[in-house]
VMD Tcl script that draws the C-alpha trace (Angstrom):
set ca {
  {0.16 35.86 3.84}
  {-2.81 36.62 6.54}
  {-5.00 34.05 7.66}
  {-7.87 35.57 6.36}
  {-5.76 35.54 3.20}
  {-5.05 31.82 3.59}
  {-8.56 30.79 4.26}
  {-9.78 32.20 1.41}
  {-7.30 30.92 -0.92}
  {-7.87 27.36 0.64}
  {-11.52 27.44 0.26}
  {-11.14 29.22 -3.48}
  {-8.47 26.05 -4.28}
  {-10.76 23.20 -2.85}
  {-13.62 24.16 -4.44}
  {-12.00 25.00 -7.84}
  {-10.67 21.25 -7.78}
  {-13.78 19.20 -6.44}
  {-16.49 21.60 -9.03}
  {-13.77 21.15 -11.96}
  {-13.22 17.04 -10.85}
  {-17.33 16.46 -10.82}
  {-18.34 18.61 -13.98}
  {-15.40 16.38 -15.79}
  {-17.14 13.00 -14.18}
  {-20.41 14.77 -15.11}
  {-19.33 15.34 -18.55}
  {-17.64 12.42 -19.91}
  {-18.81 9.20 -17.74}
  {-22.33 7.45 -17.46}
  {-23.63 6.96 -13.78}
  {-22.14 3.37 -12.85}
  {-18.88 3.69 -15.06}
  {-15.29 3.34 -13.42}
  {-12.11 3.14 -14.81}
  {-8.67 2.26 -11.96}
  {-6.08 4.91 -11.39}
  {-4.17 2.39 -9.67}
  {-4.61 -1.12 -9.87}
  {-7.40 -2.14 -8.00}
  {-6.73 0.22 -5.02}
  {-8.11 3.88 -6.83}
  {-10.52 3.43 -8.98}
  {-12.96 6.50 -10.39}
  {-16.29 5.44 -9.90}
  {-18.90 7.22 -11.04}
  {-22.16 7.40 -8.84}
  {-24.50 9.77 -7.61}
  {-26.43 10.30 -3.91}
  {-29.27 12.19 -2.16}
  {-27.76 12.51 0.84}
  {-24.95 12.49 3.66}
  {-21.46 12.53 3.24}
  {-19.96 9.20 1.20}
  {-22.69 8.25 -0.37}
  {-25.21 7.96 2.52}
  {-28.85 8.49 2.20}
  {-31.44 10.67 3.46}
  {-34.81 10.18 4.10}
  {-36.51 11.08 0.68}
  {-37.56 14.34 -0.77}
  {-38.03 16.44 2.48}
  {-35.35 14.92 4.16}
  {-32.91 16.13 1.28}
  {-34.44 19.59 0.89}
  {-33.86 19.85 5.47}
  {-30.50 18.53 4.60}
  {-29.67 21.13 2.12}
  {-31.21 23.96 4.28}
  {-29.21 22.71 7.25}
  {-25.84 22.91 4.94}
  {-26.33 25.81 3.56}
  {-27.26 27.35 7.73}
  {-23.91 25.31 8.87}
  {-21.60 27.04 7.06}
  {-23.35 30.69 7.54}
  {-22.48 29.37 11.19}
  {-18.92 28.30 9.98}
  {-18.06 31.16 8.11}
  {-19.36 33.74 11.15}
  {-17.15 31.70 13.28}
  {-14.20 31.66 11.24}
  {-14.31 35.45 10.72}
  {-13.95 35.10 14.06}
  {-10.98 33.03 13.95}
  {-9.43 35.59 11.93}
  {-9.16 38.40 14.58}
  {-8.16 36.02 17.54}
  {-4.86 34.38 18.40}
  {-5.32 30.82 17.46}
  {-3.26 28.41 15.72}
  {-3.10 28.29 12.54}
  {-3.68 24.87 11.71}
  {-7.34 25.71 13.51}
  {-7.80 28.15 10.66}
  {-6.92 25.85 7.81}
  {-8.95 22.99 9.60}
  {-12.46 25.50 9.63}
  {-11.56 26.56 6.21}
  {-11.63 22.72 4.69}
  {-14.26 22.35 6.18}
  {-16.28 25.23 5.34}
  {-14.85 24.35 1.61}
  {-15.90 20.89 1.70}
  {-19.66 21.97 2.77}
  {-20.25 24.50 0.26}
  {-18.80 22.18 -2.38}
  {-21.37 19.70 -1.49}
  {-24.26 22.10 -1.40}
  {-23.98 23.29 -5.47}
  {-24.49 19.97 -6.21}
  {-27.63 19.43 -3.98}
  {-28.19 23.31 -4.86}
  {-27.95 23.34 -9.01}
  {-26.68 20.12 -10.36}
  {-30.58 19.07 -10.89}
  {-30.87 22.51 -12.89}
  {-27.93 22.19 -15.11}
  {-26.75 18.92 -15.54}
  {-29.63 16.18 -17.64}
  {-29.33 12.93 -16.08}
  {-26.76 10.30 -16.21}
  {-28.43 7.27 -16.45}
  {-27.52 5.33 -19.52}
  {-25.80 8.83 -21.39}
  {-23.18 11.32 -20.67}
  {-25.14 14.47 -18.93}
  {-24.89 17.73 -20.98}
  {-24.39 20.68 -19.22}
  {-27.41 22.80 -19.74}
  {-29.62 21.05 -21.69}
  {-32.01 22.63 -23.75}
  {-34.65 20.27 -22.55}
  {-33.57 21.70 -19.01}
  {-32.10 19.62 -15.83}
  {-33.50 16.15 -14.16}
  {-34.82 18.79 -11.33}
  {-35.51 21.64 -9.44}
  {-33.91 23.96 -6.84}
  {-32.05 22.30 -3.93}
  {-32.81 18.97 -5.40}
  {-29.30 17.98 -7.08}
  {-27.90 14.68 -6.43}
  {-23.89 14.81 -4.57}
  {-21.48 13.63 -7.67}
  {-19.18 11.16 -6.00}
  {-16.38 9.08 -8.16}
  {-13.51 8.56 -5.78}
  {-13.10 4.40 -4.44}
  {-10.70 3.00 -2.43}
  {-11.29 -0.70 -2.36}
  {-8.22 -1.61 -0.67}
  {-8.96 -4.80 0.72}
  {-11.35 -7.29 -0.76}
  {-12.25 -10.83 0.95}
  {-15.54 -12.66 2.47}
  {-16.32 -12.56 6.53}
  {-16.08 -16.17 7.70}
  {-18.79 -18.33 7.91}
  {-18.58 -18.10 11.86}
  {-18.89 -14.14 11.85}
  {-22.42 -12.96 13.59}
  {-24.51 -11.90 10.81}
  {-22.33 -10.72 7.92}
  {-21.21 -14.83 7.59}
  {-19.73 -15.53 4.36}
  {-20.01 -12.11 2.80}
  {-18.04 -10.12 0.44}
  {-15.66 -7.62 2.55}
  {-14.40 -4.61 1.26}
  {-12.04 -1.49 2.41}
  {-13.07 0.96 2.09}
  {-16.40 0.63 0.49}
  {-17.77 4.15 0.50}
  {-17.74 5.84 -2.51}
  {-16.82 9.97 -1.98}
  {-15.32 13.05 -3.43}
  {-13.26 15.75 -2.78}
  {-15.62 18.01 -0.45}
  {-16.16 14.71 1.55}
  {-12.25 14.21 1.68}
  {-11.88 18.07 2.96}
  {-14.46 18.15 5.41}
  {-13.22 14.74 7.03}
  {-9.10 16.55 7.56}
  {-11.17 19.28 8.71}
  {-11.87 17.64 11.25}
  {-9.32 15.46 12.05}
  {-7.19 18.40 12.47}
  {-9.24 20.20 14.88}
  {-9.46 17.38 17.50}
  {-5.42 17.26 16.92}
  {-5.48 21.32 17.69}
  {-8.39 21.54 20.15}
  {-6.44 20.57 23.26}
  {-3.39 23.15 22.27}
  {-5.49 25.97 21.37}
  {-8.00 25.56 24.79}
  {-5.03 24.62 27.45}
  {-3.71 27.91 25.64}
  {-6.82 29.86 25.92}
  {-7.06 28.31 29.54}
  {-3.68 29.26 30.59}
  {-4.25 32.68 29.49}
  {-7.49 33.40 31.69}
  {-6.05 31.74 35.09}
  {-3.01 33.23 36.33}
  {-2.11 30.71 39.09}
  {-1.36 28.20 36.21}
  {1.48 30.46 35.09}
  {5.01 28.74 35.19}
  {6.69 28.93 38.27}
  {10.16 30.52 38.67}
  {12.97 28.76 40.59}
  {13.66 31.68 43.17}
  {16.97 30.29 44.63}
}
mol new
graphics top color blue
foreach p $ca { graphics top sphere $p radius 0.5 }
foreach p [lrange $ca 0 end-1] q [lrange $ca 1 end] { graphics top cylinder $p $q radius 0.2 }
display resetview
């Protein structure tokens, strides 16, 4: 199989997986609900955001319709550059890594993109998928489904601690989904293949680094 082969079966797979995953949170849970997978330590939760990645927020109205314009302009930039990748002798974990993350953006950006359209809202009610009354909103103003929760370690901060003294800890708070999950290998595989794949490229364009030969 090509790489231009694999990346487009990786993107195809990712997003077939998060879109199916929210639609079925979307579809059968009200905003707020959980239920554990395992114990305590994976638990779907069911919330929605405006913003960032892992439920971070974003500066209102405008600052969610820049952040969906800059999405949807950073991966036109990804996708030119992995086209790129495609014709070039790179690794191919460098391929995969640009393709989750591509995957995990536009994943991301239907929700901010349509979810307002087609989805009613989820407060207090399971959403119906379009609604005759129509969406909770308009174009590029879709709240990011998250459900996934790892609350692996629970405990308060001691009393001592510098401001957070005697508060409720948790690991790992953030609440995410699956496009979060593939952007974040994205790109914890590329800074474990950028130093192979440039020392390669720089090897390449400077001869005197070539490997010396034992002439005796």
């Amino acid at each position: 199989m090509g790489k231009k082969t694999s990346s487009l079966l990786i993107v195809f797979l990712i997003l077939l997986a998060d879109q199916s995953l929210k639609f079925w949170v979307k579809t059968h849970m009200i905003l707020g609900q959980e239920f554990s997978i395992f114990g305590k330590w994976f638990v779907i939760h069911f919330v929605e955001n405006n913003g960032m990645a892992f439920g971070f927020e974003f500066a209102g109205n405008y600052g969610k319709i820049f952040l969906s314009v800059f999405r949807i302009a950073a991966v036109g930039g990804i996708a030119w550059y992995l086209t790129k990748l495609w014709k070039r002798d790179v690794p191919f974990g460098l391929t995969v890594s640009v393709s989750l993350i591509m995957a995990g953006a536009i994943g991301n950006i239907l929700d901010s993109a349509f979810y307002g359209m087609i989805f009613n809202d989820s407060y207090g009610q399971v959403a119906t998928l379009f609604p005759p009354d129509g969406g909770y909103s308009t174009f590029l103003h879709g709240r990011v489904v998250d459900m996934l929760y790892f609350p692996i370690l629970e405990g308060h901060y001691p009393m001592w601690f510098p401001f957070w003294g005697g508060q409720q800890f948790i690991f790992f708070r953030p609440v995410f989904n699956l496009a979060d999950s593939s952007i974040t290998i994205g790109i914890f595989m590329i800074l474990f293949f950028y130093r192979r794949f440039f020392d390669r490229h720089e090897t390449a364009g400077n001869p005197s680094v070539a490997p010396t030969e034992n002439v005796e």
